[in-house]
N, C-alpha and C positions, 0 to 999 in steps of 0.2 A: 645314308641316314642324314637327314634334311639338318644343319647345325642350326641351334635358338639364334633369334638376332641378340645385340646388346639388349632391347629395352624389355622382352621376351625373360632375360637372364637376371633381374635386375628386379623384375615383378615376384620371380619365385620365391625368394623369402620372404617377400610380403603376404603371398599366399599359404605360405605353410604355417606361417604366425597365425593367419586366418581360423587353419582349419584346427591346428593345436586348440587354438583357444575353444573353437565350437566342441572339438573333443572332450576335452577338459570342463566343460560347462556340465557337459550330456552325460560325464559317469560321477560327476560331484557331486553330494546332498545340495538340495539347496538352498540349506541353514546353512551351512561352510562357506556357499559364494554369495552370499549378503556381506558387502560393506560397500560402505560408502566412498566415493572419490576423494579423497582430505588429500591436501597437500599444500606443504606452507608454511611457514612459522609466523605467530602475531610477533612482530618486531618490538624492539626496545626503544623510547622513545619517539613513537608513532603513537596518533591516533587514528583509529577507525570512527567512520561515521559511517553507523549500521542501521539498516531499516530492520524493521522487527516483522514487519507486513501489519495484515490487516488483525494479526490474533489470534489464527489456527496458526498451531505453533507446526505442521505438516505443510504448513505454506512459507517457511523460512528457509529462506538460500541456504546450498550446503555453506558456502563460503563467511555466512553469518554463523552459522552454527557451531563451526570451525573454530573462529575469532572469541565467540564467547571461553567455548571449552580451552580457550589458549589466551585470555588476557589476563594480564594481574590486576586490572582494574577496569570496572565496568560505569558509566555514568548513565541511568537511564530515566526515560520518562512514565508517566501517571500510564498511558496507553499500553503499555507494553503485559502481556499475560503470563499470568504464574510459570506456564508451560514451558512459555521462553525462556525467562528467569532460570527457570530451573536447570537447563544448559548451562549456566555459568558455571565456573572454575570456581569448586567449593573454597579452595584457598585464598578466591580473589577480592580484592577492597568491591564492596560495593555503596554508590551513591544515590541516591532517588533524590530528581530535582525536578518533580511532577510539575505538570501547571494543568490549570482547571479555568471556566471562563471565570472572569471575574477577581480570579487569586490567584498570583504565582510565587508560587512556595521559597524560588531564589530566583533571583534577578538573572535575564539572561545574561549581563556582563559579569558576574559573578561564578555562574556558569562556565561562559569562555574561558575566565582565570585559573577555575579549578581543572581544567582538561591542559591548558597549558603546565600547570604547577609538577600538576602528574607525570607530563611527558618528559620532564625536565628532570624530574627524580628520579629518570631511567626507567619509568612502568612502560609497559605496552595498554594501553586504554582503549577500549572502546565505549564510542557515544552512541549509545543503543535508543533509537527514535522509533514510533508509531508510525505503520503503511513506511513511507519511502522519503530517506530524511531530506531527499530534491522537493519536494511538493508540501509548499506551506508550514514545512517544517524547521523554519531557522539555521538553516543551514549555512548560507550564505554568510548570517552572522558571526558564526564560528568555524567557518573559515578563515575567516579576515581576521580573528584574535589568533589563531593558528601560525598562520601567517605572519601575523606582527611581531610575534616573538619567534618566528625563524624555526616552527613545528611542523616535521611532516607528517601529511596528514594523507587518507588514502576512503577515499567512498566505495560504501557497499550498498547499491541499489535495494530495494524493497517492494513487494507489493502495497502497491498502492490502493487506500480503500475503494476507489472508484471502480476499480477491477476486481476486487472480491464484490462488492456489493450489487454490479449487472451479474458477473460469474454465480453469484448463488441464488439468484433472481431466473437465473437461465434464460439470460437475453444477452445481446452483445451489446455494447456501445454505440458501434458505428453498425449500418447494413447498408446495402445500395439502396434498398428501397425507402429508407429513412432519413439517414442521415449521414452526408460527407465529410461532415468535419463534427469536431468532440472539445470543446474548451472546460477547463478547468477555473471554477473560480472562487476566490476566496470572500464569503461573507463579510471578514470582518473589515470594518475600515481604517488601513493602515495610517492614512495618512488625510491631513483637512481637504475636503471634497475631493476626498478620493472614493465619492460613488460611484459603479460603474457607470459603463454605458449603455443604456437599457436598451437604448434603438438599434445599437451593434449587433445583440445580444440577442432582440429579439426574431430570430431567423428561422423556418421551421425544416429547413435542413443541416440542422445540425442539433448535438445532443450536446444540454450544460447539464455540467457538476458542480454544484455547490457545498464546499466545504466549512464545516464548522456557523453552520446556517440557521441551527435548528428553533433559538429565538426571532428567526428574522423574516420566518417561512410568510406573513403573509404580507410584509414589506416587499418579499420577490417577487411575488403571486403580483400581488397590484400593478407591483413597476410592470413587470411583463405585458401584463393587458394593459395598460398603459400605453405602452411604448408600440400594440400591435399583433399581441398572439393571441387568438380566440382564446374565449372561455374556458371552453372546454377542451385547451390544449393539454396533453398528459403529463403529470407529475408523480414522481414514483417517491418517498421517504423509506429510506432504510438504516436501522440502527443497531450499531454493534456487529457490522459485514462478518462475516464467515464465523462468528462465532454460536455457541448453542442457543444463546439467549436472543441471538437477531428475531427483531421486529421488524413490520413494515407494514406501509398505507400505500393505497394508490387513490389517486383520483384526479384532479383539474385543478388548473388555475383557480377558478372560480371556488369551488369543491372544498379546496383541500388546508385551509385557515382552517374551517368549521368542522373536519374531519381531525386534524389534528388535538384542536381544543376538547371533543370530547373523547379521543384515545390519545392522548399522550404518550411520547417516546422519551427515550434517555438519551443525553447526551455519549459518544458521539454520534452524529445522524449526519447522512449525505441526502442532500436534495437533488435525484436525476429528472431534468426536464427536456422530453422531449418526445418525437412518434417511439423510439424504439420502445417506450415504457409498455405501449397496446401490445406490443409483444409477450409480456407477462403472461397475458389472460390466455394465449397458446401453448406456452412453456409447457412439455413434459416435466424438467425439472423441478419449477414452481409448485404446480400440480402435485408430484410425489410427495414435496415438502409439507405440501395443506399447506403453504402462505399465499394462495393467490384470492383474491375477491376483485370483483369487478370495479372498471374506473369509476363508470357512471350504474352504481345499484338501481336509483329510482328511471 
């Protein structure tokens, strides 16, 4: 009888673990084997900075999910949806320190202070952010007050709107045939002449995102043809990404000021510009939705 080698000897309880488990699956209801992977504790005196995603609250990390049901204290913003919300730990402090264009409800250094105060009072907190709190969402900020006061602090990724708003579009970002590269850019201007740079920008292999854009749609539009991309290069508007009330335009450079002006969106809206948008008008999943109408109607 042929003896197993060591590594032969060594695989077998890995495989019997295997087939247990496929057994164990195959005579269990399959109400009894639903749950979730949790594991973790929200620590004491930590903060989380949690992305909330884009608003279907079936598109939040379990790991977000987790943290809420386990913070004693939650700081969130204007973006974040009832659904999510409603995860929280009924017994925990909750704060809303929305901002909206034009008005912010607390000072973002007031903000920083109050995540510091808490972490300090022994809570576990989490700073619950809209799409993914790395992307234009202040993050960096509060870190640094985090940090100043000797807080640790610990990031949970998010869906970011850019990605729910192609993903319910039914088009992708990038493709080979379109475009190689994908930049992210923020409308507003942080800082004195800090316009972008249009002629960088103006590239027709690659897909832009503009974030938080949607007074400045035909300020873009212009620079763009300005700087170098036909007319009637495609531009897609979508607002309020994966949730029920999403809206959306399509149309051109040239098009899409005057498209806008007579159907108006709601803030928030991402401006995607680029070929992958003619994708739309193929989309299966567009199509099922009823949101797709042509770039160029006439």
């Amino acid at each position: 009888m042929r003896v197993l080698n060591k590594h032969l000897r060594h695989k077998w309880p890995e495989a019997l673990a295997r087939v247990g488990k496929h057994v164990w699956s195959s005579v269990t209801p399959a109400k009894e084997r639903r749950c979730l992977p949790m594991r973790g504790e929200c620590e004491k005196g930590t903060v989380y900075l949690v992305g909330a995603g884009s608003g279907d609250v079936e598109l939040l990390t379990l790991k977000a999910a987790r943290l809420l049901m386990q913070a004693d204290a939650v700081v969130y913003d204007r973006l974040v949806e009832d659904d999510v919300l409603a995860l929280i730990n009924p017994g925990a402090e909750r704060y809303y320190v929305g901002k909206s264009r034009g008005h912010h409800s607390v000072p973002q250094a007031e903000i920083g202070a109050r995540l510091v105060a808490l972490a300090q009072a022994g809570k576990s907190v989490v700073r619950l952010k809209g799409g993914d709190p790395g992307v234009f969402g202040r993050m960096g900020e509060e870190l640094a007050s985090l940090a100043q006061a000797n807080i640790k602090a610990r990031i949970v990724p998010g869906i970011t709107a850019a990605s729910a708003a192609a993903a319910s579009m039914g088009i992708p970002l990038t493709d080979r045939g379109h475009a190689q590269q994908l930049r992210f850019v923020t409308a507003q201007l942080c800082r004195e002449g800090g316009a972008p740079d249009w002629a960088a920008l103006a590239r027709k292999d690659e897909t832009l995102v503009f974030y938080m854009g949607l007074s400045k749609v035909e300020a873009i539009c212009q620079s763009l043809r300005q700087a170098g991309l036909p007319d009637d290069w495609p531009v897609m508007l979508v607002a309020n990404a994966s949730q029920p009330e999403q809206r959306s335009l399509l149309g051109t450079l040239e098009s899409m000021p005057a498209k806008l002006a007579a159907n108006p969106l709601p803030s928030p809206c991402l401006i995607v510009v680029g070929s992958v948008v003619r994708m739309v008008e193929q989309s299966p999943a567009a199509h099922s939705a009823g949101i797709v109408e042509t770039i160029d109607p006439a």
